[in-house]
N, C-alpha and C positions, 0 to 999 in steps of 0.2 A: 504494500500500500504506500509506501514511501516513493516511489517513483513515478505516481498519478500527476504531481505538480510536475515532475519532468515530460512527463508525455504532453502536457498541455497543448503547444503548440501543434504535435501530429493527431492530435480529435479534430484540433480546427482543422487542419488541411483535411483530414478524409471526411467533414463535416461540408467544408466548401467544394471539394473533387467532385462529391456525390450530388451535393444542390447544382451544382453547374451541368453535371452530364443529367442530371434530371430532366431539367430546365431545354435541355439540345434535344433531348429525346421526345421529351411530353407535347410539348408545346409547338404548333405550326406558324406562328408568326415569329417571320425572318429577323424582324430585328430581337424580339426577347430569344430568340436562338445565338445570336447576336453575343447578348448579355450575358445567356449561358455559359457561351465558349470565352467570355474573360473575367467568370468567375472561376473558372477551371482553372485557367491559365495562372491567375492569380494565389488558388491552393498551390499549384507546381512549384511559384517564387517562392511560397511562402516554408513549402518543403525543402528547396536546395537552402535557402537563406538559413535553415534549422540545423541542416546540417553540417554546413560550417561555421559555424559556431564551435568552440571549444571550451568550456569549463573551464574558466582561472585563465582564457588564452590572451594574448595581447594581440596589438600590430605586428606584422613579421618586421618590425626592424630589429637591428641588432643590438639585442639589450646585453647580452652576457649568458656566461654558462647557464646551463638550468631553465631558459625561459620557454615557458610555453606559448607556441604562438598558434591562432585560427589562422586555417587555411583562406586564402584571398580570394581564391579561383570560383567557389560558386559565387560568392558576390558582385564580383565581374561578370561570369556566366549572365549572370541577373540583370544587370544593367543592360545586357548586350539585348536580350529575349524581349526584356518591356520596350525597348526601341521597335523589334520587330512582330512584338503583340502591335503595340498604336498603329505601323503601315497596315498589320494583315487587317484591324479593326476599322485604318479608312478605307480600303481596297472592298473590305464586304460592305460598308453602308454605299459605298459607289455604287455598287454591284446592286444593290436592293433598290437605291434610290434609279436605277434604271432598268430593274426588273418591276416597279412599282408604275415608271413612265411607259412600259409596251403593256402593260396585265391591267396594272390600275388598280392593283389589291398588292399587296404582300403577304396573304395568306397562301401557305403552301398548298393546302388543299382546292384552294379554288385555281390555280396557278394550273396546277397538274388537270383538274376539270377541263379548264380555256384548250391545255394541251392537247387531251384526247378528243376534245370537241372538234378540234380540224381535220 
């Protein structure tokens, strides 16, 4: 039971993993699918960011024998993914707002109707 406060952080992530692929799965309107896939995205940072982390670690500079240091690389990882979450997240509202201008819904279900209707 002592290590409940330590897991903290990975409830949230498979709290948020599961709300977001819920959210992609359940729901036919494109943009809360949208929303979905960067609350997902948002568990994944929040999972690498966890696990570099180190206990007692510092900055990797060089402090002296003995020092514990957190690894830098998923934090960096992170920076790089949220640049490339925001283009993929303007690329798909582009993409809606001109599947919205030839359909005139953004509901997937009626989208895929207009489809087999031709």
């Amino acid at each position: 039971m002592n290590d409940l406060p330590g897991l903290f952080n990975y409830w949230i992530v498979i709290f948020l993993m599961m709300t977001g692929f819920y959210i992609v799965v359940a729901r036919r309107n494109l943009i809360k699918k949208m929303v979905g896939l960067s609350i997902f995205q948002t568990s994944v940072f929040i999972l690498y960011i966890t696990m570099g982390k180190v206990l007692g670690g510092t900055a990797p500079i060089v402090a002296g024998p003995g020092t514990i240091y957190s690894n830098p690389l998923p934090h960096v990882l992170i920076l790089t993914t949220i640049v490339v979450g925001i283009a993929t997240m303007g690329m798909g509202m582009a993409i809606i707002i001109r599947i919205h201008e030839a359909y005139g819904t953004i509901e997937e279900d009626e989208i895929n109707a207009m489809d087999e209707a031709q």
